[in-house]
C-alpha positions as CSV (number, residue, x, y, z in Angstrom):
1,X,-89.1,-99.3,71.7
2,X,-89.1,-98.8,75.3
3,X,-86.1,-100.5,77.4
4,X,-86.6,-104.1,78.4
5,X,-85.1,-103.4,81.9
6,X,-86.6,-105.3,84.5
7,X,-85.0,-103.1,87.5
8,X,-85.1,-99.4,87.8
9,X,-82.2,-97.6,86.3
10,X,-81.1,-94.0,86.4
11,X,-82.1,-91.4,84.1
12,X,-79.1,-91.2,82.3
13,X,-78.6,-95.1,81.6
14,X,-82.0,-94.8,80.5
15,X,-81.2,-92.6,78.0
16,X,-77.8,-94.2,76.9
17,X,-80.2,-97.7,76.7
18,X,-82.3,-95.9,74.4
19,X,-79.6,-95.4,72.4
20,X,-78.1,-98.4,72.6
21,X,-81.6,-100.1,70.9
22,X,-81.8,-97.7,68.3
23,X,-78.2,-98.8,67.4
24,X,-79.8,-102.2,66.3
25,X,-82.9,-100.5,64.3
26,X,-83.0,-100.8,61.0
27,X,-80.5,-103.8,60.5
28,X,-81.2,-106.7,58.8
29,X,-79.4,-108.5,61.6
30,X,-76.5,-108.8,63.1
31,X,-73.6,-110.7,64.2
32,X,-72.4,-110.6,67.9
33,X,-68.8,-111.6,68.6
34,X,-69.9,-113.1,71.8
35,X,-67.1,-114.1,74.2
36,X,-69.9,-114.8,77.2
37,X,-68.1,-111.8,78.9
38,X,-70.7,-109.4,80.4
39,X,-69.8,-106.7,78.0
40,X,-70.7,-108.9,74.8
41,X,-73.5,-110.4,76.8
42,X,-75.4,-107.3,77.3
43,X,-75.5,-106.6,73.4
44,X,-76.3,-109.9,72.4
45,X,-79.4,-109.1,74.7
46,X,-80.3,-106.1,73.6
47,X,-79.8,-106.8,69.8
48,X,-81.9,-110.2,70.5
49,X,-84.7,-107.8,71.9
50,X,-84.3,-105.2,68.6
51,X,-83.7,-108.4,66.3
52,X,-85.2,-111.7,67.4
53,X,-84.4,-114.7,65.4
54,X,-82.1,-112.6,63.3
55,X,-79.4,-111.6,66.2
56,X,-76.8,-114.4,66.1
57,X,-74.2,-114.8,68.1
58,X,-70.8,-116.1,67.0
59,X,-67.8,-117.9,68.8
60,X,-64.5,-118.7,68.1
61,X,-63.5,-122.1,69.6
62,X,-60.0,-122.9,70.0
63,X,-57.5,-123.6,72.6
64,X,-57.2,-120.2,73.9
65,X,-60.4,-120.6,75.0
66,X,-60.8,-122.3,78.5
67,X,-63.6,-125.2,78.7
68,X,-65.8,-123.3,80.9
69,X,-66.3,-120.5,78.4
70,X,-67.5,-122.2,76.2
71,X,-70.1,-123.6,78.1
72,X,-70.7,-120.0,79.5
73,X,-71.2,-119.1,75.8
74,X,-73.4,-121.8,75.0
75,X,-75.6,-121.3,78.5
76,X,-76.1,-117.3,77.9
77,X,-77.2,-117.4,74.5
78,X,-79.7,-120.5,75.9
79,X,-80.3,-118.0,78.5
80,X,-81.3,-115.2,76.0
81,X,-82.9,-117.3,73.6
82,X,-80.4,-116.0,70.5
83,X,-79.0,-118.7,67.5
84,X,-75.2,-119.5,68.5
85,X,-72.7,-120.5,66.1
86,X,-69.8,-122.1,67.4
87,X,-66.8,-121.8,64.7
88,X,-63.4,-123.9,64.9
89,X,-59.9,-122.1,64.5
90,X,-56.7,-122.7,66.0
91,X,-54.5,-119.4,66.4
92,X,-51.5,-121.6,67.0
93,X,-51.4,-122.2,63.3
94,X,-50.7,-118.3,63.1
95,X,-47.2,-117.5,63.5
96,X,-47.3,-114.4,63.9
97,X,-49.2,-115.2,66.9
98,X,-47.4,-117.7,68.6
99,X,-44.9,-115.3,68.3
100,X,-46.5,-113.5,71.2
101,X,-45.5,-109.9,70.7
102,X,-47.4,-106.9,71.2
103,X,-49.5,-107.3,68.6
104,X,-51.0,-110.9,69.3
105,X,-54.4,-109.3,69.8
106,X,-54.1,-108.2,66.7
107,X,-53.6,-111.6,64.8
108,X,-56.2,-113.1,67.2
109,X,-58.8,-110.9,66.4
110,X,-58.1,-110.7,62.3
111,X,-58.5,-114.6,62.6
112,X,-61.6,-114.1,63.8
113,X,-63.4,-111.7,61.4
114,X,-61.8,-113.8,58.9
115,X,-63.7,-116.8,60.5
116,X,-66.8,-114.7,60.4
117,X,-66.6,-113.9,55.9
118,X,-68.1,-117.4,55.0
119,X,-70.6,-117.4,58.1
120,X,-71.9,-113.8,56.7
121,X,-71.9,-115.1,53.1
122,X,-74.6,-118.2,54.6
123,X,-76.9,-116.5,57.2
124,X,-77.0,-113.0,54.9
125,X,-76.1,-111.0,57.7
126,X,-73.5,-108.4,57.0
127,X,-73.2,-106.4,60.3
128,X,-70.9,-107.6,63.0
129,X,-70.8,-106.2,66.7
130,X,-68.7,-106.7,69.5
131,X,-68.8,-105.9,73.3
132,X,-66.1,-102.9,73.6
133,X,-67.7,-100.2,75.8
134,X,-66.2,-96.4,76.4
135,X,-63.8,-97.5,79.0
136,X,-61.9,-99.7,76.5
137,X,-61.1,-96.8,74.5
138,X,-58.3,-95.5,76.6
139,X,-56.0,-98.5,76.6
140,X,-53.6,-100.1,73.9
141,X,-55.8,-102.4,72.3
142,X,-54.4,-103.7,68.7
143,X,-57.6,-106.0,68.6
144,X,-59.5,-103.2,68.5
145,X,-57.7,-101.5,65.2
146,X,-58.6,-105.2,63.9
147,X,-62.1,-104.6,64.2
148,X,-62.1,-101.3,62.7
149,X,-60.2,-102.8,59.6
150,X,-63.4,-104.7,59.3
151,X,-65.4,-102.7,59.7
152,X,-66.7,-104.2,62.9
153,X,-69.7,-101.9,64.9
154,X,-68.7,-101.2,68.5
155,X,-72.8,-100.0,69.9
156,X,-71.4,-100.0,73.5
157,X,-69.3,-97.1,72.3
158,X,-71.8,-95.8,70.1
159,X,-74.1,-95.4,73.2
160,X,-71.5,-94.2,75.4
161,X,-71.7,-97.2,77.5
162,X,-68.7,-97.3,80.4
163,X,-68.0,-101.1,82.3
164,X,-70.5,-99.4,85.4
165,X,-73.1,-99.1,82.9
166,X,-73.0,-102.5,81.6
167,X,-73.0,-104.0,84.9
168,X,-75.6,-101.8,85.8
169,X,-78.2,-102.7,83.2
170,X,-76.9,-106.1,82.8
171,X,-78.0,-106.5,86.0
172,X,-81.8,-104.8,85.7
173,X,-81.9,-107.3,82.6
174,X,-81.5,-109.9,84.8
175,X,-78.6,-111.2,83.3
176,X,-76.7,-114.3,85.2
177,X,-73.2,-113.2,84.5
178,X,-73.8,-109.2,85.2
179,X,-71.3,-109.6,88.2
180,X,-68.8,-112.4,85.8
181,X,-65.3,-111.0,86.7
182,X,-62.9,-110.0,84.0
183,X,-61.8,-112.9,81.7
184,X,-59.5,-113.6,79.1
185,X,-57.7,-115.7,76.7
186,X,-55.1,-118.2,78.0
187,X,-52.7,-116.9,75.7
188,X,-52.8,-113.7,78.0
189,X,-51.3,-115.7,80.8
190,X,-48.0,-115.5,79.1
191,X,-45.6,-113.3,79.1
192,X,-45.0,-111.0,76.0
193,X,-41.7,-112.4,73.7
194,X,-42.1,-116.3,75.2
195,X,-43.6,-118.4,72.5
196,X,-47.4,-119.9,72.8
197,X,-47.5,-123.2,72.9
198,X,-50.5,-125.7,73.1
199,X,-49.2,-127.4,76.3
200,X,-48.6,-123.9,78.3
201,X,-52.2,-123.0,77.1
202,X,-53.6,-126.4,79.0
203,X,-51.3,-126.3,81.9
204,X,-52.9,-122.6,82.4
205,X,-56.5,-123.5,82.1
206,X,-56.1,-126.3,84.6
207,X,-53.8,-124.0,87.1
208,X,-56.8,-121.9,87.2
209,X,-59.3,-124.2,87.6
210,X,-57.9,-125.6,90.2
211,X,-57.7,-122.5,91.8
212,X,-61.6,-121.7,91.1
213,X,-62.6,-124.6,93.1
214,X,-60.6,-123.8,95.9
215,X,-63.1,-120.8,95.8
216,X,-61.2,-117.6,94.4
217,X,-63.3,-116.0,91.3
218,X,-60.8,-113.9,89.9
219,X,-57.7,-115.3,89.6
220,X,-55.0,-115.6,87.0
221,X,-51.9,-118.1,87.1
222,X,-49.2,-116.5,85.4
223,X,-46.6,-118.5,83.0
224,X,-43.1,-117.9,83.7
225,X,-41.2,-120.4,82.0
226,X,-41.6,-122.9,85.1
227,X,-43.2,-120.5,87.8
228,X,-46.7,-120.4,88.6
229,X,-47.4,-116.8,89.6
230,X,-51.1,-116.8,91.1
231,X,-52.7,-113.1,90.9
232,X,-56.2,-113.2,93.3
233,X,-57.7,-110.0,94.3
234,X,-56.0,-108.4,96.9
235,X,-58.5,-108.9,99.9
236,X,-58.2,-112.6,99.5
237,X,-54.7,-112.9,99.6
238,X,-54.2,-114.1,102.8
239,X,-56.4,-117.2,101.9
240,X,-54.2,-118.3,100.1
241,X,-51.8,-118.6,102.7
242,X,-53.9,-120.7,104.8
243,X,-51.4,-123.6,105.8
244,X,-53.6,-126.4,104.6
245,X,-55.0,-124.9,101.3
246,X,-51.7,-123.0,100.1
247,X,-50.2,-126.9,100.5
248,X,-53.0,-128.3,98.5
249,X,-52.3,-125.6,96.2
250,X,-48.8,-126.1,95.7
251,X,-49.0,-129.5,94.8
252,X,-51.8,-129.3,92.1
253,X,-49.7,-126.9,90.4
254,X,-46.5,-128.7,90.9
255,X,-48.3,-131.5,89.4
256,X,-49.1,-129.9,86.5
257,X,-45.5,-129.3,85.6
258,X,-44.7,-126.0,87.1
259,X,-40.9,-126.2,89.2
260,X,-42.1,-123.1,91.5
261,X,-45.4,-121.3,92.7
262,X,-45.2,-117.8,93.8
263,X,-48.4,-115.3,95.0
264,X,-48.1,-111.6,93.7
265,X,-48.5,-109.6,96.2
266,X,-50.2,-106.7,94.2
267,X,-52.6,-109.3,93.7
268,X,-55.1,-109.4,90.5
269,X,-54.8,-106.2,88.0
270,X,-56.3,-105.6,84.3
271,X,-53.2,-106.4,82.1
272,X,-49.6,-105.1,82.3
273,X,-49.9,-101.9,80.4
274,X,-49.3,-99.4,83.3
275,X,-46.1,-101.5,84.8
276,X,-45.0,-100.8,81.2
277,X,-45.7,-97.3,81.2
278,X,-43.5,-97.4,84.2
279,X,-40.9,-98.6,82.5
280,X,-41.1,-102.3,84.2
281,X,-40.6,-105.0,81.6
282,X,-43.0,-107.8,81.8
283,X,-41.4,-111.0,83.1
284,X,-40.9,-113.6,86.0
285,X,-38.4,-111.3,88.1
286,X,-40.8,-107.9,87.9
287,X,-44.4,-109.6,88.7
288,X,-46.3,-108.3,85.6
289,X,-49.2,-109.1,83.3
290,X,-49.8,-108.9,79.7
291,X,-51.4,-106.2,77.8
292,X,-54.8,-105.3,78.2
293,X,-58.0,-105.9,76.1
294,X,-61.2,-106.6,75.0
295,X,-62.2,-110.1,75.6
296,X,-59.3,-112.1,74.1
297,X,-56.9,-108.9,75.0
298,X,-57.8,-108.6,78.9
299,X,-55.6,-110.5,80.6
């Protein structure tokens, strides 16, 4: 099978995309963990074009995952054409992940391919994929050593696939979201050691929503106990600061229960893993993220 790009690609994509489709050859079908991030995107296309009716995609709902996601998820795999089941779960009835320590990815993810037995017993389908690509392998990503403890297939990896590639053929698919910024689960918004809770998780989603329609793509809102601390990319930062918007701003935040708001001036960076590495310790005073990841773990 030939690959279904609709753009020209170079040589050596080509060949990783040939890969990448013989990755899917043979199965009897598979199941995508699909978070509607580019990265899971792309191989819930390709799979769909190996597979047809027998690549399904599978999402976790629950209140780490913002509104909009979801929707994302359900427009995509519209988009594609691929079956989408939508499970329920609710990580907040995990303690070990409310306890928010460095292996909350871990506990995410393990409730996840948990949630995915029964659905494997019913449709027959006993591969699952995810969306982790060659760059991912570099970082500390405990979600990932839950996927491997299921057994979970990774053909990103398996094709050699780095985050330029996927963008690039995501793109030559014709794919709407080949250009989605990073995204993440709520829970990544706060810091390491401070307890999840359902109310920080919702005060989060709407901080950042708020701060999508005043026009910034990627943007996190950081929860420190009390202080908002908004992370844009760095050539918008001075936006923010516009008199009348940085007002409006500050009062849609305050509103939503935060005492201070604060703008990092590093502005927006993958996770918090190199400030640690540093030696910085994550937390209101410092300026820092949480750890990097896949999905749920990219914060």
């Amino acid at each position: 099978m030939q690959a279904p790009h609709l753009l020209p690609i170079p040589r050596d994509l080509q060949r990783k995309t040939a890969t990448l489709l013989a990755c899917f050859q043979g199965l009897d079908g598979v199941l995508v963990a699909f978070s509607g991030g580019v990265d899971s995107t792309l191989v819930l296309k390709i799979a769909a074009e190996v597979l047809g009716t027998r690549a399904t995609a599978v999402t976790a709902a629950s209140p780490t995952l913002p509104y909009e996601e979801l929707e994302a998820v359900r427009q995509l795999s519209q988009e594609i054409g691929a079956r989408l089941i939508v499970a329920s779960t609710n990580q907040l009835d995990i303690e070990e992940f409310v306890r928010n320590d460095s292996m909350r990815c871990y506990h995410c993810k393990t409730d996840l391919y948990r949630l995915l037995a029964p659905i494997k017993q019913d449709t027959g389908i006993a591969t699952i994929v995810d969306g982790a690509h060659v760059d991912d392998l570099g970082d500390d990503r405990p979600g990932m050593q839950a996927a491997r403890e299921f057994g979970v297939r990774s053909p990103l990896v398996e094709a050699g696939f780095q985050k330029a590639d996927v963008r690039t053929l995501a793109k030559a698919l014709g794919l709407s979201n080949w250009d989605k910024p990073a995204a993440a689960c709520l829970s990544s918004r706060i810091p390491r050691g401070t307890k999840i809770t359902e109310q920080k998780l919702q005060r989060v989603e709407q901080a950042e929503r708020l701060l999508k329609e005043e026009g910034f793509r990627q943007v996190r809102v950081r929860d420190h106990e009390g202080i908002a601390r908004i992370e844009v990319d760095p050539k918008v930062l001075l936006d923010v600061l516009e008199p009348v918007r940085r007002d409006r701003i500050t009062r849609g935040l305050k509103a939503l229960g935060f005492q201070f708001v604060t703008l990092d001036l590093e502005g927006y960076r993958r996770g918090g893993k190199t400030e640690e590495r540093r030696g910085v310790r994550a937390g209101p005073a410092r300026g820092q993220g949480q750890a990097p990841g896949q999905g749920p773990e990219q914060a």
